[in-house]
N, C-alpha and C positions, 0 to 999 in steps of 0.2 A: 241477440238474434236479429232487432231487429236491424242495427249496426251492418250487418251483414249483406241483407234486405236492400237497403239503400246502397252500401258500396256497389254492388251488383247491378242495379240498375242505373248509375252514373256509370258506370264501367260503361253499361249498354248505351247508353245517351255519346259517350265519346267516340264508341265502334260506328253509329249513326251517322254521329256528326265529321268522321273523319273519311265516311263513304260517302256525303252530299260532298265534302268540299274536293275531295278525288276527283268524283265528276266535274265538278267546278271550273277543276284547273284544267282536265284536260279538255275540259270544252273550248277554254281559252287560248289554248294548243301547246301547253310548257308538256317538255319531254320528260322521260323516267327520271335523269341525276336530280333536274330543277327540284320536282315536287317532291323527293325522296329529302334534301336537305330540306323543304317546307314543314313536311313531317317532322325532323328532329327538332325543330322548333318549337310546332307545333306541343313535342312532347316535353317540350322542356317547362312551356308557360301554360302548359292545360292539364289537371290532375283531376281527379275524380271530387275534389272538393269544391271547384269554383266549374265546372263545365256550366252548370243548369247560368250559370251568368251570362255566359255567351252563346247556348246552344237557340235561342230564339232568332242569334242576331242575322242579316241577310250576308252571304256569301262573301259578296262584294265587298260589302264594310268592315267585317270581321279578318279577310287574308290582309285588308290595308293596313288595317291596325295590328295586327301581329307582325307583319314585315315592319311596320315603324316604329314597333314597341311603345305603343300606344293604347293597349287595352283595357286600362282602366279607364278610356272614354268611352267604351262602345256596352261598358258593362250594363246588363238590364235595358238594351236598345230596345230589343225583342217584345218586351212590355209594353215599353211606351208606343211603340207600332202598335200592336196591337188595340191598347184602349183607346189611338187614334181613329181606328181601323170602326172599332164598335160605335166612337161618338159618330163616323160619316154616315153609319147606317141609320142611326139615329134620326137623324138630319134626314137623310132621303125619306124615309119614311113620315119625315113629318112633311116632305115638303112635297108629296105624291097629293096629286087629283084622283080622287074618283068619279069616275061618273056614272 
């Protein structure tokens, strides 16, 4: 059951991540054929087993490394942004005056 659970919600996590990077591209201005072979790519190197590796990662970094077949660099990027992201608050907060 709970096997099920989890495929289900990677499933979801991929539907997500394959609507930010939609936007993405065409924000960027590539037409239907472009991003339509991006997708079979995409579907070829991203399964419901490894998503949660790359679903943190930033747009940008993520379509570079999949067009260069490179994504076992970018894996768990999304993390380490992140605990970067927590140590700068850290910092500002120590490094606030009050008066």
């Amino acid at each position: 059951m709970q096997d099920k659970l989890i495929r289900k919600a990677n499933q979801e996590l991929i539907d997500l991540h394959k609507r930010v990077l939609l936007s993405y591209l065409i924000q960027q201005g590539l037409e239907y054929p472009t991003y339509k072979k991006f997708f079979i790519l995409y579907d070829s190197a991203i399964s419901t087993k490894n998503i949660q590796n790359y679903f943190a990662c930033p747009c940008k970094l993520f379509v570079r490394a999949l067009l260069l077949k490179k994504l076992n660099m970018v894996k768990g990027v999304g993390a380490l942004m992140e605990s970067q992201k927590e140590k700068t608050k850290k910092k500002r907060k120590k490094n606030q005056i009050y008066l």
